[in-house]
N, C-alpha and C positions, 0 to 999 in steps of 0.2 A: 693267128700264130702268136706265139706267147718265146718270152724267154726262157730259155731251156737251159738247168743248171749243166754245172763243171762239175767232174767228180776233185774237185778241191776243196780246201779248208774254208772254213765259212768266209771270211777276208778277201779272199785272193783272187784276184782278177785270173782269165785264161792267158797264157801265152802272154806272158808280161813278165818282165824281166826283173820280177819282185826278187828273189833267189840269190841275189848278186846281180855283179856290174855286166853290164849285157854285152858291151864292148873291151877289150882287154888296154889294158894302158901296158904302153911301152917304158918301162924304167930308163931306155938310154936318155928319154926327156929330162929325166933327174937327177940329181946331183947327191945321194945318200947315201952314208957312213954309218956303220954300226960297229960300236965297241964295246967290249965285253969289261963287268968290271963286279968284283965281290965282295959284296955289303954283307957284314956283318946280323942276324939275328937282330939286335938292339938294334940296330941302324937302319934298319927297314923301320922296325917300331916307331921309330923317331920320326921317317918318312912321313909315315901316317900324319900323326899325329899333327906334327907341324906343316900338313899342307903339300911337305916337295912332292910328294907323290900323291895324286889327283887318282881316284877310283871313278872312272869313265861313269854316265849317268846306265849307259846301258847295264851296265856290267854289275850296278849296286844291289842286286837284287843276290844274295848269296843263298847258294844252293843244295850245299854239302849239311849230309848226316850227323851226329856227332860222332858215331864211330869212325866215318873217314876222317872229318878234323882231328879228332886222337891219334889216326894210324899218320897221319904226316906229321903230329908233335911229337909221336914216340921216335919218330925215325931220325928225325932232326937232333933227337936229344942224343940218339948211340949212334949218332954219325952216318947214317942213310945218305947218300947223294940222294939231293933233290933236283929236280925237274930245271933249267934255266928260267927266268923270268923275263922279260922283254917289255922293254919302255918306250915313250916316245919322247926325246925332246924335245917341249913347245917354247919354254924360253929357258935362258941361266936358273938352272938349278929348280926346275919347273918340268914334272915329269906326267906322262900318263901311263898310265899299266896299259899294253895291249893286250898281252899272255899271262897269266897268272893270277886276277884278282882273287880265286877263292883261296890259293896260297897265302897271297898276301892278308887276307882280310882274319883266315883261320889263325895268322901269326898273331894278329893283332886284337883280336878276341880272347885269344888264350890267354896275352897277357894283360891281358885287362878283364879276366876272371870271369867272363859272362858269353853266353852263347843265344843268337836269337832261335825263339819261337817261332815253329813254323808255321803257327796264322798269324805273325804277326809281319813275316818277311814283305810283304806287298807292300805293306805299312810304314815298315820300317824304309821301304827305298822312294817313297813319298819326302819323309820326314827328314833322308838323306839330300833328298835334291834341295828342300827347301832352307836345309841349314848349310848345305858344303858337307856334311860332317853326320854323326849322330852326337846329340849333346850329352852329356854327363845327366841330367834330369832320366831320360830317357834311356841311359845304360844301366844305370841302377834301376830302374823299374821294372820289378819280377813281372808284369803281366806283357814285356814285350824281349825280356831277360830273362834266362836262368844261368845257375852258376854252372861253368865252366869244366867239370871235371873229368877226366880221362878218362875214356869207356875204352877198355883194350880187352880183347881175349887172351886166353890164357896161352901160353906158345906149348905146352902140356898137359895130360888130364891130369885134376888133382892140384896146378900147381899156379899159383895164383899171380899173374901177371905185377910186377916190380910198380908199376907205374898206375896201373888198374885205381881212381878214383884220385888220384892227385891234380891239384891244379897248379896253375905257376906260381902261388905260393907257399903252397906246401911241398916242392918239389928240395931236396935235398940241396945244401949248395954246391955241393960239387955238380951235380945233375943240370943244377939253374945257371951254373957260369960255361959248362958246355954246352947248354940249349942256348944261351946269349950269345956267344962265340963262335956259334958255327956259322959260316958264310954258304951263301948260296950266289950261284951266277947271273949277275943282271944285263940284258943283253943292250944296250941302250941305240936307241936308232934315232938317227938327225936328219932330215930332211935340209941342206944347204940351200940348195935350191931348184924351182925359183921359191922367193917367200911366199907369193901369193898365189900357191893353189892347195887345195886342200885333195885333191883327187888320188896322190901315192898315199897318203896316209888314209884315207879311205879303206885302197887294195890292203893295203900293210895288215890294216885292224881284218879284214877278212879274210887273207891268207894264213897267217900267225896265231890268231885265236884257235886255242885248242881243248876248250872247256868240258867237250863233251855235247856240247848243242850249237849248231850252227846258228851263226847271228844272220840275223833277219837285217836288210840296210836301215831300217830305222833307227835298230835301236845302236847299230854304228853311229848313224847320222846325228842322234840325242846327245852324243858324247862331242861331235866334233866342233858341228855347231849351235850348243846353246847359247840362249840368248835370251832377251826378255818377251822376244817373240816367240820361242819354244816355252817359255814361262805360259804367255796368254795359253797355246795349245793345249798345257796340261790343266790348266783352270776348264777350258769347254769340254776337256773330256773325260771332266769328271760332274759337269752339267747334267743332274737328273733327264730333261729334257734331251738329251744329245744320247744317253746309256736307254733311251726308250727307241730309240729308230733304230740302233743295234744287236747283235745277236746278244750280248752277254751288258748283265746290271754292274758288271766288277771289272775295270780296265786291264787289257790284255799285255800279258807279260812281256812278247814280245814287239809292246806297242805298235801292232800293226793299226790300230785305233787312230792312233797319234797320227800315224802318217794318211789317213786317210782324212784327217783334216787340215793337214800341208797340201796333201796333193788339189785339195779343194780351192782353198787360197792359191796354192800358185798358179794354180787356171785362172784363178779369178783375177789375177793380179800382173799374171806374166803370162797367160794361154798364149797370148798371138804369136809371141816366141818359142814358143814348141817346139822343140824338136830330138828325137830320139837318142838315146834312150832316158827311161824314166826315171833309171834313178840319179844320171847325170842332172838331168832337168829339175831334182827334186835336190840335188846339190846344191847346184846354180846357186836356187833360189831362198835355200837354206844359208848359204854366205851372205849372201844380199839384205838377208832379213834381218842378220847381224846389227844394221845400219839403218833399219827403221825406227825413226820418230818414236816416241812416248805415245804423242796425240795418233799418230796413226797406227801405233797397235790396239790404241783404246777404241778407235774405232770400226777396227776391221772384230774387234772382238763385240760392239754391240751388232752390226752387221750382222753376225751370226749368229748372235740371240735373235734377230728380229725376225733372222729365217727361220730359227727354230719355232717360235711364236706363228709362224704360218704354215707351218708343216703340219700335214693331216698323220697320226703317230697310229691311230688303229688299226691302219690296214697294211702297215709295214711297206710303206712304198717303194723302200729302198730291198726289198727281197724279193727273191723268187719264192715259186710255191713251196719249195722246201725248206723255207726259212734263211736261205744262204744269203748274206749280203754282195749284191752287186754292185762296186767301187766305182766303176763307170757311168750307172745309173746316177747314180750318188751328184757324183763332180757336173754331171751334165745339167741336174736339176738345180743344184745350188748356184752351180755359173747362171744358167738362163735366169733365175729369179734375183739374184743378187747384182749382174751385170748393171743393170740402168742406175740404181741407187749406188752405186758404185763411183760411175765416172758421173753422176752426179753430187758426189759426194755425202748422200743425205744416207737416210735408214727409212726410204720407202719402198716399202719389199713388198710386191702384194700377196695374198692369200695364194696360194697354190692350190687348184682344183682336183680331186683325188680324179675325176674325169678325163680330164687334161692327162693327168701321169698316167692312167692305166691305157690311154692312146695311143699318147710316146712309147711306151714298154710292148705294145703290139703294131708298134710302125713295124714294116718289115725290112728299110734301110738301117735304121735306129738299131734292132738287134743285132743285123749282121757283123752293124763297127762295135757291137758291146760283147762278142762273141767271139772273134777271130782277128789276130793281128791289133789286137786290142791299143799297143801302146804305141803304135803308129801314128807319124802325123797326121795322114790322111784321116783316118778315124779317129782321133782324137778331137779335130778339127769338127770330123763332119756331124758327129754325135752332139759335138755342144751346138753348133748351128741351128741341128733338127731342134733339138729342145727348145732353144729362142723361139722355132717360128711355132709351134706345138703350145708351148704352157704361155708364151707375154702374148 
């Protein structure tokens, strides 16, 4: 008996409560305030710029045409209401955009003359996590820039749109002090309390976000809690060796990549506490990690070069016959090889036998916890156990 795919995306475990939070959280636990309040055009720009307003890591990744960023500049400019905007605040004068960042980003683009290139967007939200920002080097350079200029249809046959090919500097000034001038509604939401959980501002960012594409909890969770431990993550998963056990050579938009080497670590590190659901579990442990050691992310990250280094990559271990990655599969083989070097502290990983793995993938307990009721303790539990006695 063999594992038998999920008609799911290549990623995605079955019956796991990847999708969102599996449990509902009750707001009367919380103490939140939301005031509404209208920033000026300029003053958003300024946001930017200056930092108070933080573009969430997920969210960096901007998505809009240039004819839609024209149709929301032209509108702004002859007084269009726009859409509200929605914040979070994390401290004094410390904001994160929940709703709105292609708004916010297309404002901000425009007036800084330059629009990115669509193979360069990947790139570009690389280059954003790595600086906070996009640097001024890197705005001015046409091969990840071009310039900015209004694509608008005509509102007539024949008659050629007012605006059609202008950019915010060549925009007339009467035109430029009403595009600066005009306010849009920013909705700002405060979490009082308590201070120490992160779980309503979770709900918040997945109720609220209205982009257009549902957010995946990762690339939520990328925003809430980075750290230098989310730093090591996007280092190994951009690991030649790590894009070979995968379906795809180019890191996935919506980082589900990412979280499948959280989810790996936090078996390996907090499994015995387990317990449902996943993507609480995958919270937890993402606060937590806020607060690791230097030394101990340097280690957890040779760790998994060493596993890498013993991974058999030709036979795709980590899929079924159709190519599909199995997450489960995954986290059970790296727990059981990784465990001993672990709580011994060292990086003796032994070689993984492709023999071994394609035994475990035809145990017939092994599949049924990798198949059904997936993120269960019970199965989550008994899956990494098998594995121990199976591959050490």
């Amino acid at each position: 008996m063999e594992i038998e795919d999920v008609p799911e995306v290549s990623w995605v475990d079955p019956e796991e409560d990847v999708n969102g939070i599996a449990e509902d959280i009750s707001f009367t636990e919380y103490d939140i305030s939301a005031s509404p309040n209208d920033f000026n055009i300029k003053t958003l720009f300024d946001f930017i710029g200056s930092g108070v307003v933080k573009i969430p890591g997920f969210q960096r990744n901007y998505v809009w045409d240039i004819k839609r960023a024209s149709k929301l500049i032209e509108s702004i400019i002859i007084g269009i209401p726009i859409p509200q905007i929605f914040l979070y605040e994390e401290a004094k004068n410390k904001f994160m955009v929940i709703d709105g960042q292609q708004r916010y980003m297309t404002i901000y683009y425009f007036m800084k003359k330059r629009f990115p290139r669509n193979e360069k967007r990947l790139e570009l939200r690389v280059i954003f996590d790595q600086n906070k920002g996009i640097p001024e080097t890197i705005l001015n350079n046409n091969e990840y820039f071009s310039d900015f200029n209004l694509k608008l249809p005509s509102a007539q046959p024949n008659q050629v749109n007012k605006f059609n090919g202008l950019n915010y500097f060549t925009l007339d000034d009467a035109d430029k002090i009403s595009f600066e001038l005009r306010t849009i509604r920013n909705i700002i939401i405060k979490q009082n309390a308590p201070d120490d959980e992160h779980s309503v501002v979770f709900e918040i960012f997945n109720r609220l976000n209205s982009g257009g594409i549902n957010l995946k909890p990762q690339e939520i969770r990328t925003s809430l809690f980075h750290s230098a431990f989310y730093d090591m993550l996007y280092r190994l998963n951009l690991s030649q060796n790590w894009r070979a056990l995968t379906p795809s050579a180019t890191p996935d938009l919506n980082m589900k990549d990412v979280e499948i080497l959280l989810r790996g670590f936090a078996m390996l590190v907090d499994g015995n506490t387990y317990k449902p659901s996943m993507t609480k579990f995958l919270n937890r442990f993402s606060l937590k990690a806020k607060m690791f050691p230097g030394e101990n992310i340097i280690y957890l990250e040779r760790l998994f070069e060493r596993f890498l280094e013993n991974v058999p990559t030709e036979d795709k271990i980590f899929h079924s016959k159709s190519g599909r990655f199995n997450i489960s599969v995954f986290e059970s083989i790296f727990v059981a090889s990784c465990v001993g070097a672990f709580c011994n502290r060292d990086l003796n990983v032994s070689p993984i036998g492709i023999e071994k793995v394609l035994s475990l993938k035809e145990d017939e307990g092994f599949i049924e916890a990798t198949q059904f009721d997936t993120a269960s303790e019970k199965n989550v539990k008994y899956r990494i156990e098998r594995a121990k006695e199976m591959l050490v």
